[in-house]
C-alpha positions as CSV (number, residue, x, y, z in Angstrom):
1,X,0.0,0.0,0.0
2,X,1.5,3.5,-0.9
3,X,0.9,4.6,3.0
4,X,2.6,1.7,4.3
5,X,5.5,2.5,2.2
6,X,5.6,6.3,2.4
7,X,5.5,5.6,6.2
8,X,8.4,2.9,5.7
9,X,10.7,6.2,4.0
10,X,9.5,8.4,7.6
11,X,10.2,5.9,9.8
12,X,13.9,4.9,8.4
13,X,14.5,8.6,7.6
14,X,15.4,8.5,3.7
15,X,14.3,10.4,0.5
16,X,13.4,7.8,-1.3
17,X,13.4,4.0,-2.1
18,X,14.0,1.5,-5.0
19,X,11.2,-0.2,-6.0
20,X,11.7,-4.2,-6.9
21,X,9.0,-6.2,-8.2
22,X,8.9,-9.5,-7.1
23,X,7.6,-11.3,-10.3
24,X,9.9,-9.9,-12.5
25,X,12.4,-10.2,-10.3
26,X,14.1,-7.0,-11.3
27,X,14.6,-3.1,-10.4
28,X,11.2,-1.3,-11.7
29,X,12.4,2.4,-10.1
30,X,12.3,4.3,-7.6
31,X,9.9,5.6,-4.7
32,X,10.1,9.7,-3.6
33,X,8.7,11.5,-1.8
34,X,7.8,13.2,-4.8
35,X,5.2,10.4,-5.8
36,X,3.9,11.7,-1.9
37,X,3.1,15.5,-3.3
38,X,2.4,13.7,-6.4
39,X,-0.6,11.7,-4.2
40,X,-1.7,14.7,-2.2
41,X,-1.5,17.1,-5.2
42,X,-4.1,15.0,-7.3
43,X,-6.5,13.6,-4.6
44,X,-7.0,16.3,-2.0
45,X,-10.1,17.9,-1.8
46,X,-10.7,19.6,1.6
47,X,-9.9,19.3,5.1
48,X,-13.5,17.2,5.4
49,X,-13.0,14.8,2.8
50,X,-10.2,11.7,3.7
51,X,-7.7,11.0,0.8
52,X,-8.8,7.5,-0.1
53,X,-6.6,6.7,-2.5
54,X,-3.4,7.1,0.0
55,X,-5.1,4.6,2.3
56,X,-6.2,2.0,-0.2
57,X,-4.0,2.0,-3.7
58,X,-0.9,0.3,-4.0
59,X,2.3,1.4,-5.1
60,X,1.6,-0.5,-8.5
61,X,-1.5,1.5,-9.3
62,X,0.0,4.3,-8.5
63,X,3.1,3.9,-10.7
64,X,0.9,2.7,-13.5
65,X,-0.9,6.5,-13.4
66,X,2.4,7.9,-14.8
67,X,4.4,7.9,-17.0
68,X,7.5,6.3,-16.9
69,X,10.9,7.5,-18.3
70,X,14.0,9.4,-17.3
71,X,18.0,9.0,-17.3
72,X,19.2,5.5,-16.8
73,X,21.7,4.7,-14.0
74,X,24.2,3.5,-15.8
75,X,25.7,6.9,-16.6
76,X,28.8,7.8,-15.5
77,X,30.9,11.2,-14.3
78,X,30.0,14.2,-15.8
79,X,27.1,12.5,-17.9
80,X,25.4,11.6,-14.7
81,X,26.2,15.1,-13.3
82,X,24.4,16.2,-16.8
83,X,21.4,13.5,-15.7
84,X,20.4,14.5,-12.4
85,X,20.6,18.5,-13.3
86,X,18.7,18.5,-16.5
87,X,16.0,16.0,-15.7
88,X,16.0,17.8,-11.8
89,X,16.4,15.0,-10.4
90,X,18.1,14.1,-7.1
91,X,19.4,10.2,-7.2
92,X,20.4,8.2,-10.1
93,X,20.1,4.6,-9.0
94,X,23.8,2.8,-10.4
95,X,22.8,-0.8,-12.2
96,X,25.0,-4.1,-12.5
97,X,25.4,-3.8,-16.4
98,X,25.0,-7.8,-15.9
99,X,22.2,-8.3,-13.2
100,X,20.6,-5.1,-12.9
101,X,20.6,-4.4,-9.3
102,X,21.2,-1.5,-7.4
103,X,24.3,-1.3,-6.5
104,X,24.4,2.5,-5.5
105,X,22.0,5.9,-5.5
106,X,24.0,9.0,-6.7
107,X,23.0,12.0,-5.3
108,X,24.2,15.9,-5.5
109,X,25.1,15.8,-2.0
110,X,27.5,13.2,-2.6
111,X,28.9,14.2,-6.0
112,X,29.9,17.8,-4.0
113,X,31.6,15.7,-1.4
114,X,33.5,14.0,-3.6
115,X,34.5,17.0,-5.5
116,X,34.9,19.0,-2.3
117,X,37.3,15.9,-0.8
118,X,39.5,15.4,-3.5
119,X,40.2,18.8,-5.0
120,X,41.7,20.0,-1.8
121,X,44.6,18.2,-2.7
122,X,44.7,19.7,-6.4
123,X,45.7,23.3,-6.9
124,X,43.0,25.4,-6.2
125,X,41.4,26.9,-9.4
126,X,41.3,30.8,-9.3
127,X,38.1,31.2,-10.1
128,X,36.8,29.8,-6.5
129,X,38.2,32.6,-5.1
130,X,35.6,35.4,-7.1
131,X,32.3,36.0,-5.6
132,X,29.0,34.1,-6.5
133,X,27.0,37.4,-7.6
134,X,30.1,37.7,-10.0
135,X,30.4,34.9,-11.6
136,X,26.3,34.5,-11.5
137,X,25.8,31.3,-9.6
138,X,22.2,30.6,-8.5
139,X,18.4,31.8,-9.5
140,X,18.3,35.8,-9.0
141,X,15.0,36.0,-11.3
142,X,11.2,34.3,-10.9
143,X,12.5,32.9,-7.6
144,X,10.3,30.2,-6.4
145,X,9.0,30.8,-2.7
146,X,5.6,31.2,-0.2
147,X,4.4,33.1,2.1
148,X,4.2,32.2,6.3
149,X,0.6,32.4,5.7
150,X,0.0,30.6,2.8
151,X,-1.5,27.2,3.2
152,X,0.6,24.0,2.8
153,X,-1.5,23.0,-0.9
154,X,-0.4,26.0,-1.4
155,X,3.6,24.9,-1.3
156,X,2.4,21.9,-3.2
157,X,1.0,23.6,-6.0
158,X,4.1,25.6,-6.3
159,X,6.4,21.9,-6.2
160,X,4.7,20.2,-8.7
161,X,4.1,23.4,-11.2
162,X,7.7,24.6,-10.9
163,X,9.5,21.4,-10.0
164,X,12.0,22.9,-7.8
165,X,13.0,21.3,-4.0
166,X,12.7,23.7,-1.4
167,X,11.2,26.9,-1.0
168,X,12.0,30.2,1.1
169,X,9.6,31.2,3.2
170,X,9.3,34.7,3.8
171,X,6.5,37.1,5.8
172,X,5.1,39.7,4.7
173,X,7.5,42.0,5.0
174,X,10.1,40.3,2.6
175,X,12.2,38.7,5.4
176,X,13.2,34.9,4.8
177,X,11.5,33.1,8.1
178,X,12.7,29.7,7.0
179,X,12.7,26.9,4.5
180,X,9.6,24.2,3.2
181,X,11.2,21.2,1.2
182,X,9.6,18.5,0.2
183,X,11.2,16.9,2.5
184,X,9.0,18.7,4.9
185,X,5.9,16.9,2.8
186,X,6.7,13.5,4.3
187,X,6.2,14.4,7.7
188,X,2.5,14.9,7.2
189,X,2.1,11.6,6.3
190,X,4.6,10.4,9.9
191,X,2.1,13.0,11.5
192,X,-1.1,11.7,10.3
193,X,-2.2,15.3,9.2
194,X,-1.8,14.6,5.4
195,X,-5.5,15.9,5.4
196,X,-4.7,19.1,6.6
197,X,-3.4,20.9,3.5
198,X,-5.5,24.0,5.0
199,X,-2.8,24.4,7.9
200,X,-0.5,27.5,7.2
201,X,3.2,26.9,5.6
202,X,4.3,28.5,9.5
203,X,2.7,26.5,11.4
204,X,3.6,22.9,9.5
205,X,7.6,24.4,10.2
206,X,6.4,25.0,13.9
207,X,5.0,21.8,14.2
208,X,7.4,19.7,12.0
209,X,8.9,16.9,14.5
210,X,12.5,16.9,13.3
211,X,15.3,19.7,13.0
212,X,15.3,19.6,9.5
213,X,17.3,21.4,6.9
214,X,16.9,25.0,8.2
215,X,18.2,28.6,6.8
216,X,21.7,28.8,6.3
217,X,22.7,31.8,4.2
218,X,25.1,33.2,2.0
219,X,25.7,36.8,0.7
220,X,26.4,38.0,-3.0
221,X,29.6,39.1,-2.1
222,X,31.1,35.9,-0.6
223,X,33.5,33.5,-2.2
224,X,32.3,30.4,-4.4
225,X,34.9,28.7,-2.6
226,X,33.6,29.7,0.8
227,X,29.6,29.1,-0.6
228,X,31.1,25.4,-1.4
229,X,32.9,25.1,2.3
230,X,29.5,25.9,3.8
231,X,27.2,23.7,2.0
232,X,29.7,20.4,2.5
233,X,30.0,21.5,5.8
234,X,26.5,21.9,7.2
235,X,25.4,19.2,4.2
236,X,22.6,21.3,2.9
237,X,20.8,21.2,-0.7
238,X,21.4,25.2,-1.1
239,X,22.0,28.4,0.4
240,X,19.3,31.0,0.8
241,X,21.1,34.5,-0.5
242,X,20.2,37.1,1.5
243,X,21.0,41.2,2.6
244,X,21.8,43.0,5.5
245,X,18.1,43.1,6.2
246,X,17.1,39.4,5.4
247,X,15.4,39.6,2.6
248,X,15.2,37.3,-0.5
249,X,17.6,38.1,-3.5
250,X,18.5,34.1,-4.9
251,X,18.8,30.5,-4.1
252,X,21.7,28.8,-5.3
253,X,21.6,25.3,-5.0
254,X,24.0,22.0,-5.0
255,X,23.2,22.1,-9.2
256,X,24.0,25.5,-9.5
257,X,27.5,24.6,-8.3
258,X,28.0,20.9,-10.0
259,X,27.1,23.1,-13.2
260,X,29.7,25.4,-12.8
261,X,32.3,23.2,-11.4
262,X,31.6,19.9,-13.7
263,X,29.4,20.9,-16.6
264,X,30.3,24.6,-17.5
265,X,34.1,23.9,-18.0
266,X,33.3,21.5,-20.7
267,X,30.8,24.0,-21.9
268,X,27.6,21.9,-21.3
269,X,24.8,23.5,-19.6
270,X,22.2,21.2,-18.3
271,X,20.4,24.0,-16.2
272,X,19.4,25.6,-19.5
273,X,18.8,22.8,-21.6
């Protein structure tokens, strides 16, 4: 049942989870918790009317509602770099070219580490050392983000429509107040309030059970060198850029800098393809 196993990613604390079907005896993909705002997105209703369809379909009905498709895991280096940013994805399963299994999940975070570990011991490019607002790292325009006030469908309308992660949460004043992911989502369904889509972005952060990802900041004038030392070190998706005063001016994210450090020195760019 998709509850059962939406519950299952809650209660062991991951993202997501490969999917193997037992008849065919094979790998079929992978569960996230986008397929959760997926679920709530399409069925919800109203606070009075209980979602159904989370208590009673399977994960096989489910997946056989969309459609399938997307990169393959056998990509490798900057290809799979190219995979996960273009398609916005955030794990590439790695298959045994001879029995298919899984034998890892790529993900951003560990692609950066990876970078960040080894290329201390190269010489250090000079172009870390310039500033993130010069070089133009991160979104600066038709930033994604909600209101404190805004209810949670609200968020989920925004994830699904512009596909993007996270989202800055700022009050009415402008200020950033703190950060909805979809990782945020999830904890609905470990709440048992996946009904309540009414409830106020605010208060779900207020009431979430874990210290999630919070706000950790950047300015335009810092170092991309320094931007990449802070994300590996508090292992965060992205960096909210902010003033003086607090207020919103871009995001940049782990593929804004995989982009620049992997993809735009070959001259690829996957962000705008």
């Amino acid at each position: 049942m998709i509850k059962k196993a939406f519950f299952a990613l809650v209660a062991n604390g991951v993202r997501a989870a490969p999917l193997w079907d037992s008849q065919k005896q094979s790998f079929v993909g992978m569960l996230t918790i986008t397929d959760f705002i997926l679920v709530l997105h399409r069925y919800y209703r109203s606070p009075l009317v209980q979602i159904y369809e989370i208590e009673e379909h399977t994960i096989q009905t489910w997946r056989g509602e969309q459609r399938t498709g997307g990169p393959k895991g056998r990509d490798q280096g900057s290809s799979a770099v190219y995979s996960l940013i273009k398609n916005r994805i955030h794990r590439l399963p790695v298959l045994d070219p001879a029995s298919g299994n899984v034998l890892h999940i790529l993900t951003h975070k560990r692609l950066l580490k990876f970078l960040h570990i080894f290329g201390a011991l190269l010489p250090r490019p000079q172009f870390l050392s310039r500033s993130i607002q010069d070089l133009g790292i991160g979104t600066f325009r038709d930033l994604a983000v909600v209101l404190d006030t805004a209810p949670i469908l609200s968020a989920l309308d925004i994830f699904v429509d512009r596909r993007v992660s996270a989202l800055p949460v700022v009050n009415e004043s402008g200020e950033v107040v703190g950060l909805y992911s979809r990782f945020d989502v999830i904890h609905l369904a470990a709440q048992k309030i996946y009904n309540r889509l009414d409830m106020s972005v605010g208060e779900a952060l207020r009431r979430r059970s874990l210290c999630l990802e919070g706000i950790i900041s950047c300015q335009p004038h810092e170092s991309l060198g320094d931007v990449i030392d802070r994300i590996a070190r508090e292992q965060v998706h992205r960096l909210v850029m902010v003033d003086e005063s607090q207020h919103l001016l871009g995001v940049v994210s782990l593929s804004d800098i995989l982009q620049a450090l992997v993809l735009s020195p070959a001259g690829i760019d996957a962000l705008g393809a």
